[in-house]
N, C-alpha and C positions, 0 to 999 in steps of 0.2 A: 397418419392420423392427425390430424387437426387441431389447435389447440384449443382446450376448453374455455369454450366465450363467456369468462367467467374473474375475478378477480378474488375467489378463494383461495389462501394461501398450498390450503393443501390439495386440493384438484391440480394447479399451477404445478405442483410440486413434484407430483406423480407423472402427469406430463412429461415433462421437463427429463427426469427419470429416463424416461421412456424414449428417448430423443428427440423430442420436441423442442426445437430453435425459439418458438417462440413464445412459447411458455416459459422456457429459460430466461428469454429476455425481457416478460411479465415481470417475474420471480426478482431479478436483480433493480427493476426500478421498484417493487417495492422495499427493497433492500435502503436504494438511495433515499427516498420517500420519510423513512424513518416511521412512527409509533407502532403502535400496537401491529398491523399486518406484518413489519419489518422484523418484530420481536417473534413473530410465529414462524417464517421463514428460516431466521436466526436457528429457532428452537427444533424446527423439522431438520434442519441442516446439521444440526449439534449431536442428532441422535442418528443420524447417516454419516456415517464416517468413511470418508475416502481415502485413496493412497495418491497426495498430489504434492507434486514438487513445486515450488514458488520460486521463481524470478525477478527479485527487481532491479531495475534499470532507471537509475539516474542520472541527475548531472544538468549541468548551467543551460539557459535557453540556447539553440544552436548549435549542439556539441554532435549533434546527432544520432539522438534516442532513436528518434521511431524508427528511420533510414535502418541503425542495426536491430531491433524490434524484428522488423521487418524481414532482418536475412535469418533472425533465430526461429523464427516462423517456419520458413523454410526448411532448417537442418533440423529444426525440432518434429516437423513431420515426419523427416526419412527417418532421423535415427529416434527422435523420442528420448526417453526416459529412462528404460527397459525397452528398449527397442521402437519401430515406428507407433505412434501415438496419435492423439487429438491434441490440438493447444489451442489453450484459450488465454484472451488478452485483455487485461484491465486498461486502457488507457486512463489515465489519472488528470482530467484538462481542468484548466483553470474554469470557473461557472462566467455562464451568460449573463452581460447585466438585467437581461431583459427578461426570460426566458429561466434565469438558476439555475439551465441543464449545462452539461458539459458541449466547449465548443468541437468542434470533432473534425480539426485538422489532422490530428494522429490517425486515424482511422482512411481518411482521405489516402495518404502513403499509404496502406496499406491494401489498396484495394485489389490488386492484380490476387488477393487470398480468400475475397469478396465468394466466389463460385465453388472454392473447400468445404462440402458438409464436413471435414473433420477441422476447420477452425473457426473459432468464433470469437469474433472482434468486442467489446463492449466501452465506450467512454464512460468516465464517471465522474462526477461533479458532488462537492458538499450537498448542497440542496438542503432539508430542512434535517437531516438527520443528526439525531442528539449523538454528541460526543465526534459531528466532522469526519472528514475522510476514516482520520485512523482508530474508528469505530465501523464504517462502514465497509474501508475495503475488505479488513479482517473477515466482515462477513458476507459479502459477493465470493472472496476466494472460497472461506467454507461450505458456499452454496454450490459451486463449480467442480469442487472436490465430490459434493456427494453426488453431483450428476454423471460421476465420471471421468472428468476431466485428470488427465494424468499429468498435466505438463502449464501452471500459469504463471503467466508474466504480467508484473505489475511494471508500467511506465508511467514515470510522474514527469508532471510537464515543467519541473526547477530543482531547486539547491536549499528554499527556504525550510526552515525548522519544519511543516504539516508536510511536506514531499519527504524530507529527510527520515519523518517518523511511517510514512505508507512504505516508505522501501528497506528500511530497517524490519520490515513485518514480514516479510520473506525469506526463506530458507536459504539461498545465497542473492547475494545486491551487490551488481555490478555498478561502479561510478564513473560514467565516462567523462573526458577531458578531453581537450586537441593541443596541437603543440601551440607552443607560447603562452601556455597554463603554468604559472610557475607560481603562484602567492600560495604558500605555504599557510599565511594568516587564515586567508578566504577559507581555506579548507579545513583549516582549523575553528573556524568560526561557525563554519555550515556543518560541520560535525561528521565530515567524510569520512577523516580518516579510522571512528570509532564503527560505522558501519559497513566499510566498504571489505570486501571477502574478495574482490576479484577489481583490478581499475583497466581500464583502457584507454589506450590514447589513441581517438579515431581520426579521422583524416591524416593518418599518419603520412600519407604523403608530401606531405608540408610541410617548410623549413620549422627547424624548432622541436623536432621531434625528439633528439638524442637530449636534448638540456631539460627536455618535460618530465624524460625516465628521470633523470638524475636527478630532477628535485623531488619527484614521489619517491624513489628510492632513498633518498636523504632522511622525507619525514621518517618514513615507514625505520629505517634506523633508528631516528628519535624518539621512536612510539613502543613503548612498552607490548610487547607480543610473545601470545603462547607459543603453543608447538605448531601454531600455522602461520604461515607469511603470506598475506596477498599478493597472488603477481599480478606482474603488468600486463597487458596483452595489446599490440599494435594492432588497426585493423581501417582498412580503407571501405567502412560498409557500402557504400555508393557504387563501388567494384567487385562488394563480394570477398574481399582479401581479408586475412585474419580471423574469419569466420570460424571455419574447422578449429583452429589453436583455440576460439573463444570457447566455443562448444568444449571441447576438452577438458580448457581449466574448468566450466563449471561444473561437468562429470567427477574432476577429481577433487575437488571443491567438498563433493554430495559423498564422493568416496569416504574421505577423509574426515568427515559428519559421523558417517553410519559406523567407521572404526573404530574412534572416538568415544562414542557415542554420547555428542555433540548435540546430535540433528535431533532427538529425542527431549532431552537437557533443554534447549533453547526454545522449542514449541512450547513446553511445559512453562518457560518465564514469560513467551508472549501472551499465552491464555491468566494466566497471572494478571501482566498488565495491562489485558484487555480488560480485565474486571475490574482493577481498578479507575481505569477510566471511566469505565460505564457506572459505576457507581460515585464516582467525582460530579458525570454528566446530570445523573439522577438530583444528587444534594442540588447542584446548581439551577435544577430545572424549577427546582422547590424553593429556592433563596429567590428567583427571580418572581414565583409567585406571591411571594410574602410583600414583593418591593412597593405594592401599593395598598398595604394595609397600616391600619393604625400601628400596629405593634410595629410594622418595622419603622417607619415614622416617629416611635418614643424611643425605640431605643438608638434611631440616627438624632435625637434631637437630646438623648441626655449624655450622650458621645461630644457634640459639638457644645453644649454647657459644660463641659470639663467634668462631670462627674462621672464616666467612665470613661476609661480610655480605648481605642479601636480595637482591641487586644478582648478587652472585655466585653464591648459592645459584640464582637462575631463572636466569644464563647456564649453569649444568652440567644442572638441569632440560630444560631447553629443547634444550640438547646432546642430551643421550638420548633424548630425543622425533624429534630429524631425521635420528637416526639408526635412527628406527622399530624402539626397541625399547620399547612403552606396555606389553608385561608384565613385564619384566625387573626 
C-alpha cells in the first residue's frame, strides 16, 4: 500500500504502522523539522509504546563507527534482540552548510543492507529543531519503537559534548577507540568514560593494541563503578572479527539491566531529562522573543547603568517570560 500523499501527521503515522518505509520516513523528517507537526508525531508516538532496545555507538572521527554499524546490522538481523528482528539506524551526521540536512556518508557504507525490507537506514541532522539532536533523536527512536522496530542504533559522527549526549540517550553506548588511543585526559574530557557500557578497540589489528586495553583498563580502575564493569571488546569490523564477542557483551549488557532492574531505572531519568530540556528549549524560545522588545531593552540598559546586576536583570527577565508575556 502506498504511502499517503499527504503530510498529516497521523495518516503518516498509521501508515508507517502498517509497514510503510515511506511514510516512516515522512514521519522522521517531521521529527527533524521541529514545531508543531514534530510535537504531534512526538505525541502520537508517546501514546504507542514499543518494545525497542537502543544502541549507541560512538567515538573520535575515524575509529570506525559505521564500518562496525554496519556488521551489527548484520548480526542484529540473524539473531535480533529476542531472536531474528528488524533494525533500524539513526545515523547521527554532522548538518549541510547548504542544505541543514544530514551529509550521508554513514549510510553510503552501508549500502550492501539498501535491498533489506527489514532494515531501515535513516541520517539525521540538527535542522531547525528546538532543543538539537538530543531532543530530536529521543524522538525518531520513540517514533521507530512504536512502528515496531525492535532493535535501534543510534551512530553519532564525534566525541563532542551534543554526540556525547545522543549516545548517552540509548540503553547500552558503545565508545569506540583504535590502538594508540591512550589520553586518558581526552576521555575524560569528552565524558566517555561516564557513558560508555561497553568500549572497543577497532582495528585491533594494529600495533598499539595491548597498551590501549591497559590504559582503558587503568581509567576504568580510577573510575568509581557499581556492580557493572564495562569490558573491552577487540574487533577488526572491516574483516568482520570481534563481531559475535561485540554482539554478546551487549546481550549481557541488556541481561544485566533487566536483573538489575537498571534498564527500567535509567529510561525513567532519560524521559526526566528530556523534559527538562524541552522546557529549558521552550523558556529559551521565549527569552529570544522578547530580545527585540522595549522591555528587554530597559532591563539590558538598567543592567549596564549599574542599577541592577545581571543576576537581577535575568530574575525580572525570566519574570516576564512565566508570565507568558514573549511579545510585550
Amino acid at each position: 500500500m502506498p504511502a499517503p500523499r499527504t503530510s498529516d501527521p497521523s495518516a503518516l503515522f498509521e501508515a508507517a504502522r502498517g509497514g510503510d518505509r515511506v511514510a516512516l520516513a515522512r514521519l522522521l523528517s517531521l521529527v527533524e523539522r521541529g514545531g508543531d507537526p514534530s510535537r504531534t508525531v512526538a505525541g502520537l508516538a508517546f501514546k504507542t509504546p514499543g518494545d525497542t532496545y537502543s544502541v549507541g555507538i560512538t567515538g573520535a572521527p575515524g575509529a570506525g563507527k559505521s564500518t562496525l554499524t554496519d556488521q551489527l546490522i548484520t548480526i542484529g538481523r540473524e539473531q535480533g534482540v529476542d531472536g531474528a528482528g528488524k533494525v533500524a539506524v539513526l545515523a547521527v551526521d554532522p548538518s549541510s552548510p547548504f542544505s541543514g540536512g544530514a551529509i550521508l556518508g554513514d549510510r553510503v557504507r552501508m549500502q550492501s543492507h539498501a535491498l533489506d525490507d527489514g532494515v531501515f537506514i535513516r541520517s539525521m541532522a540538527t535542522r531547525g529543531h528546538m532543543g538539537g539532536l538530543s531532543v530530536a533523536v529521543p524522538d525518531a527512536v520513540r517514533v521507530l519503537s512504536a512502528v515496531g522496530m525492535p532493535l535501534v542504533l543510534v551512530e553519532t559522527v564525534g566525541v563532542g559534548q551534543q554526540e556525547v549526549e545522543v549516545a548517552a540517550a540509548t540503553d547500552t553506548t558503545i565508545v569506540v577507540v583504535n590502538p594508540g588511543w591512550g589520553d586518558a585526559i581526552q576521555a575524560n574530557k569528552a565524558g566517555l568514560l561516564e557513558i560508555a557500557d561497553l568500549f572497543v578497540i577497532n582495528k585491533a589489528d594494529r600495533p598499539g593494541t595491548a597498551q590501549t586495553r591497559r590504559d582503558l583498563e587503568l581509567m576504568l580502575d580510577l573510575t568509581e563503578l557499581g556492580a557493572y564493569r564495562p569490558p573491552i571488546v577487540e574487533t577488526v569490523a572491516s574483516k568482520g572479527e570481534g563481531i559475535e564477542a561485540l554482539w554478546t557483551a551487549v546481550g549481557e549488557h541488556r541481561a544485566h539491566q533487566i536483573e538489575h532492574g537498571t534498564l527500567d531505572r535509567m529510561r525513567r531519568r532519560r524521559l526526566e531529562l528530556e523534559f527538562h530540556q524541552i522546557v529549558a528549549a521552550r523558556v529559551g524560545e521565549r527569552i529570544d522573543a522578547m530580545a527585540d522588545t522595549d522591555h528587554f531593552a530597559d532591563i539590558n540598559s538598567a543592567m549596564v547603568a549599574g542599577d541592577i546586576d545581571p543576576y537581577q536583570a535575568a530574575d525580572r527577565l525570566l519574570a516576564e517570560v512565566l508570565r507568558d508575556r514573549p511579545g510585550s
